[in-house]
Backbone as CSV, one residue per row, in Angstrom:
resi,resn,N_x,N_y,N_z,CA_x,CA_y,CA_z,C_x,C_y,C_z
1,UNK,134.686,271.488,80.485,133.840,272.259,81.372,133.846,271.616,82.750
2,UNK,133.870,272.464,83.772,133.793,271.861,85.395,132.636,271.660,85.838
3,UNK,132.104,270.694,86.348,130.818,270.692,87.225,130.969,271.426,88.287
4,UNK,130.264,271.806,88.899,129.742,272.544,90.013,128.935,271.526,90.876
5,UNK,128.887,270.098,90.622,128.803,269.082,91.411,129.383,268.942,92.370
6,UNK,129.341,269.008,93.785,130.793,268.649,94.613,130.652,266.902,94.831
7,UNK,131.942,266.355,94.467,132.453,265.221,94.777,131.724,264.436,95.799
8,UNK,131.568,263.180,96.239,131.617,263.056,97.808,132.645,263.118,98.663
9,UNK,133.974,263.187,98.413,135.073,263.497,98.840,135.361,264.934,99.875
10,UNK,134.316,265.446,98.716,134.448,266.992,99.649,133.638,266.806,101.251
11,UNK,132.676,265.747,101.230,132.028,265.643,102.393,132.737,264.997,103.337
12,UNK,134.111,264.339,102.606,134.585,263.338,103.703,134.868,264.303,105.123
13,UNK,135.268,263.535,106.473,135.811,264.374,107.488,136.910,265.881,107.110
14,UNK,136.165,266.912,106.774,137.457,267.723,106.879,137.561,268.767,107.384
15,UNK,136.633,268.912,108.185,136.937,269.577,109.480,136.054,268.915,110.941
16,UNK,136.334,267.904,110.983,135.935,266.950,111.831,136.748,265.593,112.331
17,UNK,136.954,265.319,113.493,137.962,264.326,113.545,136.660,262.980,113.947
18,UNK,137.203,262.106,114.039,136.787,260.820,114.587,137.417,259.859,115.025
19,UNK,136.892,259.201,116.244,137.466,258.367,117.157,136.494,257.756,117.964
20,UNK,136.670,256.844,118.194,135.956,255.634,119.310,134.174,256.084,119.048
21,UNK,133.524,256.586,118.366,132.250,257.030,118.273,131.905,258.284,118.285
22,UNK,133.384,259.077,118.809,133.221,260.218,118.775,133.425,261.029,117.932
23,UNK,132.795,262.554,117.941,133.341,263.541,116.792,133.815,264.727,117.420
24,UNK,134.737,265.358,116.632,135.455,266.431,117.126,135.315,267.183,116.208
25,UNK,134.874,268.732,116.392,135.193,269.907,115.472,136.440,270.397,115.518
26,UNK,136.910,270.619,114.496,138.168,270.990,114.284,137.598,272.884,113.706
27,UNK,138.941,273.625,114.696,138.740,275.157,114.400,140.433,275.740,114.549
28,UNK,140.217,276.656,114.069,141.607,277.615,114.088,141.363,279.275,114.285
29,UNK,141.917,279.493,116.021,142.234,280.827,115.771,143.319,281.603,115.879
30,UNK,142.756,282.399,114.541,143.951,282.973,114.456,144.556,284.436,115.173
31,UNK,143.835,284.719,116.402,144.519,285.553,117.157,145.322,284.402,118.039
32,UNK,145.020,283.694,118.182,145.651,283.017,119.536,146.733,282.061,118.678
33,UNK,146.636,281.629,117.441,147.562,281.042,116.716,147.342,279.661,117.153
34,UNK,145.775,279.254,117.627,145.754,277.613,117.764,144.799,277.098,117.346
35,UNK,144.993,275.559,117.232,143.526,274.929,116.421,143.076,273.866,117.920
36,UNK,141.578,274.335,117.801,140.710,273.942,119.000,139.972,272.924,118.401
37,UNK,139.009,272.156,119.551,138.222,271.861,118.916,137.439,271.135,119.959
38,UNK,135.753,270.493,120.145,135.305,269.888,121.248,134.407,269.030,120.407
39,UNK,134.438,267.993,121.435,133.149,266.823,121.032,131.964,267.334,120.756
40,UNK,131.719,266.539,119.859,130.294,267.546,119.306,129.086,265.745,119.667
41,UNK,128.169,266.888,119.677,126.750,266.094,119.651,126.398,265.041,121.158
42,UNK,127.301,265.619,122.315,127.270,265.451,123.562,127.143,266.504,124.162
43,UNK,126.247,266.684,125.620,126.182,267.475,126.321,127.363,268.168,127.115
44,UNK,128.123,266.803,127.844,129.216,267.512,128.507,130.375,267.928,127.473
45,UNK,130.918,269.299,127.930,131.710,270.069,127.479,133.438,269.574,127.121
46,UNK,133.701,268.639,126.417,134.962,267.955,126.452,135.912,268.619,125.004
47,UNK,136.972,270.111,125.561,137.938,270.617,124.322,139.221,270.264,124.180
48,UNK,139.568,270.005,123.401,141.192,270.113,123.205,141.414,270.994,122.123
49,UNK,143.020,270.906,122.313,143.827,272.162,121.486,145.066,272.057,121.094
50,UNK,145.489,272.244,120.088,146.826,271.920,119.726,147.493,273.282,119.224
51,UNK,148.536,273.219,118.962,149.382,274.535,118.508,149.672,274.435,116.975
52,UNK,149.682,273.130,116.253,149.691,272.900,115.114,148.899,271.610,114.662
53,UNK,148.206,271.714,113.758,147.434,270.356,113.023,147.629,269.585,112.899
54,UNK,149.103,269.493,112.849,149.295,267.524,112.893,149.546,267.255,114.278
55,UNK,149.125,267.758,115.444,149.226,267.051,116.734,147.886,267.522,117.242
56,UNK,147.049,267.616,116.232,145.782,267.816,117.143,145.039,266.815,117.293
57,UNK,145.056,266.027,116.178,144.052,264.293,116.062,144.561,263.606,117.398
58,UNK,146.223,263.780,117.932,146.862,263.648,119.101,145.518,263.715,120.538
59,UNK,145.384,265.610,120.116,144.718,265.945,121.288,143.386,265.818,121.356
60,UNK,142.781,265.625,120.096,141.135,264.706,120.317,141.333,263.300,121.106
61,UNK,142.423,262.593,120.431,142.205,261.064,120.571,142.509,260.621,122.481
62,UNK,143.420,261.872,123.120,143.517,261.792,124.244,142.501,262.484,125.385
63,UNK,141.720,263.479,124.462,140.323,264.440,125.036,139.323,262.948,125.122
64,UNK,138.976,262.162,124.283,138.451,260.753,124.429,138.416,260.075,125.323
65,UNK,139.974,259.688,125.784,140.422,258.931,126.260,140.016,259.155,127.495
66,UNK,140.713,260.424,127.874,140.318,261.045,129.074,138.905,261.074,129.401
67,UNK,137.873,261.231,128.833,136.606,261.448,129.049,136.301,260.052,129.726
68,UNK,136.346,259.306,128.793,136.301,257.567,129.298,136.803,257.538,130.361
69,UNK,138.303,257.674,131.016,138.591,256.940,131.630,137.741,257.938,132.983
70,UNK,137.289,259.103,132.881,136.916,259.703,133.857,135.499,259.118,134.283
71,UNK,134.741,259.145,132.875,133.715,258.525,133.552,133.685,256.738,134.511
72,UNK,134.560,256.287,134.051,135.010,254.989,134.506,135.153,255.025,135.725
73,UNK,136.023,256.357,136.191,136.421,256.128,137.610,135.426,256.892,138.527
74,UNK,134.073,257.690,137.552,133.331,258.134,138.928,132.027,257.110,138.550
75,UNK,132.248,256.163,137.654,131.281,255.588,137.584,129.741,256.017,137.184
76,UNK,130.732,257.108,136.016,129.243,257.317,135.319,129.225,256.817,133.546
77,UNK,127.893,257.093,133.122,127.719,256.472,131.445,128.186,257.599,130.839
78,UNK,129.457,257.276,129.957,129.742,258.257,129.086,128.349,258.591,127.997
79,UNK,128.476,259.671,127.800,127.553,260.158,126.530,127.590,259.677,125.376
80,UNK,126.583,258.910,124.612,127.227,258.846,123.113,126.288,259.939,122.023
81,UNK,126.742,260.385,120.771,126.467,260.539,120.043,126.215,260.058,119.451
82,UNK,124.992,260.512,118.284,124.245,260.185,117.611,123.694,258.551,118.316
83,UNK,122.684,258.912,118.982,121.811,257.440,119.726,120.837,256.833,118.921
84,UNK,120.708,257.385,117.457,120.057,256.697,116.619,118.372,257.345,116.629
85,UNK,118.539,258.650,117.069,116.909,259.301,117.348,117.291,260.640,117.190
86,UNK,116.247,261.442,116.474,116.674,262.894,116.477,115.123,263.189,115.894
87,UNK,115.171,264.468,116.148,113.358,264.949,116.251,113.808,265.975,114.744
88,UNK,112.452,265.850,114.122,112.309,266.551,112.982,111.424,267.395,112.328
89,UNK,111.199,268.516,112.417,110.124,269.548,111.828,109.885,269.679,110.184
90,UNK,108.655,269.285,110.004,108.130,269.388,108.489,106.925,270.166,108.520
91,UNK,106.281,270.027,107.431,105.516,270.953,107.228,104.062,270.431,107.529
92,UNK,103.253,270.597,107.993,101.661,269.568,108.234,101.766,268.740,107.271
93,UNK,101.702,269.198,105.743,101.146,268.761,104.639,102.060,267.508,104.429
94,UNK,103.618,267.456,104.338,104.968,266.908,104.268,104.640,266.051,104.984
95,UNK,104.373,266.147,106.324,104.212,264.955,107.415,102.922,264.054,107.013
96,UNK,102.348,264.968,106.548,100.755,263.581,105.836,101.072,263.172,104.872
97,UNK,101.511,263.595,104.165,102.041,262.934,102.826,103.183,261.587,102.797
98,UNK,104.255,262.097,103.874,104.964,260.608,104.550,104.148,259.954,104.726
99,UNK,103.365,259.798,105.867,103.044,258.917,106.857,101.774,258.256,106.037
100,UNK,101.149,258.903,104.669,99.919,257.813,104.193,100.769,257.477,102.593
101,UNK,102.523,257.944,102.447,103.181,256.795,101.628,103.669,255.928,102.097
102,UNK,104.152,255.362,104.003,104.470,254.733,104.705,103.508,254.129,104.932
103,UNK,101.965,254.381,104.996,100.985,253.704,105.523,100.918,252.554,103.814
104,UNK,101.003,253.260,102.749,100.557,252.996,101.307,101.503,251.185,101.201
105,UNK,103.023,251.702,101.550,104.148,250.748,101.720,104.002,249.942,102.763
106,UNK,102.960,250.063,103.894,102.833,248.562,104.911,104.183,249.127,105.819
107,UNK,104.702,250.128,105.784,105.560,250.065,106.976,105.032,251.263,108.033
108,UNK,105.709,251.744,108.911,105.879,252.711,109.848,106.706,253.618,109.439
109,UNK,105.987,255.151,109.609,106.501,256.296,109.363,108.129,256.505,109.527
110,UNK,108.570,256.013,110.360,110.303,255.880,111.231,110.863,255.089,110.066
111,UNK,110.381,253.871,109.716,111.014,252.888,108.505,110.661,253.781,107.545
112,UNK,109.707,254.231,107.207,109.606,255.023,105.534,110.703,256.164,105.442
113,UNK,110.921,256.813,106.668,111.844,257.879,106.332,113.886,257.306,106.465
114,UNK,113.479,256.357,107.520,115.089,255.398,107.492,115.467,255.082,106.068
115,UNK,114.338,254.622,105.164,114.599,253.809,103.936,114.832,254.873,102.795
116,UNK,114.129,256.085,102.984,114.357,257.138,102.419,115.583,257.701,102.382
117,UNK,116.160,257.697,103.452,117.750,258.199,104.425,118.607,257.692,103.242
118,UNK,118.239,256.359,103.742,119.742,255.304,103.148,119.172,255.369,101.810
119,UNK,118.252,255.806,100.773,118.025,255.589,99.439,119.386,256.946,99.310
120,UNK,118.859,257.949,99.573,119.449,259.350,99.459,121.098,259.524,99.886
121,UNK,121.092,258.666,100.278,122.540,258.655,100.823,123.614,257.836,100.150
122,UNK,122.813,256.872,99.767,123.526,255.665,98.714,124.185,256.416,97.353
123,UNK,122.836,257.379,97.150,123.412,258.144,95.804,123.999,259.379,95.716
124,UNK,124.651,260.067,96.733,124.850,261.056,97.640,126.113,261.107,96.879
């Protein structure tokens, strides 16, 4: 019999590239017959594009490059992703219920849900 479990394998990068901190969505269209793709989880707008898949990790890793060296030369802070903060909506009840099992555990609401993260993720 098959599980209907998915692997963690299936989560690995696979439609996502990575490089220097960065992430890239990987897409394909198929009117235009190309695979696109842009930094994700930064504001400024940075795409590349390839004509076939095995030279596109090519055109992320040089969309990177380029970004860097641009900001370098006007002397601004490249963007990073994921800065280690992201805002989160729960439910009233959800949020009291954290914050007086974080209060219960002697830590801070931010540590109760970090420790939660990495529990959930470990077994992921």
């Amino acid at each position: 019999m098959k599980s209907n479990k998915l692997s963690r394998k299936a989560f690995e990068v696979t439609n996502a590239l990575s490089y220097k901190g960065y992430v890239g969505s990987v897409n394909f269209s198929s009117e235009d017959e190309v695979f696109w793709g842009k930094l994700e989880h930064i504001h400024d707008l940075i795409t590349f594009e390839s004509d076939n898949s095995r030279e596109l990790r090519q055109a992320f890793e040089t969309a990177v490059d380029d970004y860097l060296a641009y900001c370098s030369k006007n002397k601004l802070i490249p963007e990073k992703p994921f800065k280690g903060s992201f805002n989160i909506r729960l439910s009233p009840d959800l949020h009291k219920q954290a914050w007086l099992k974080a209060m219960q555990d002697g830590v801070s609401l931010n540590k109760f849900i970090e420790t939660t993260l990495l529990k959930e993720l470990r077994t992921a």
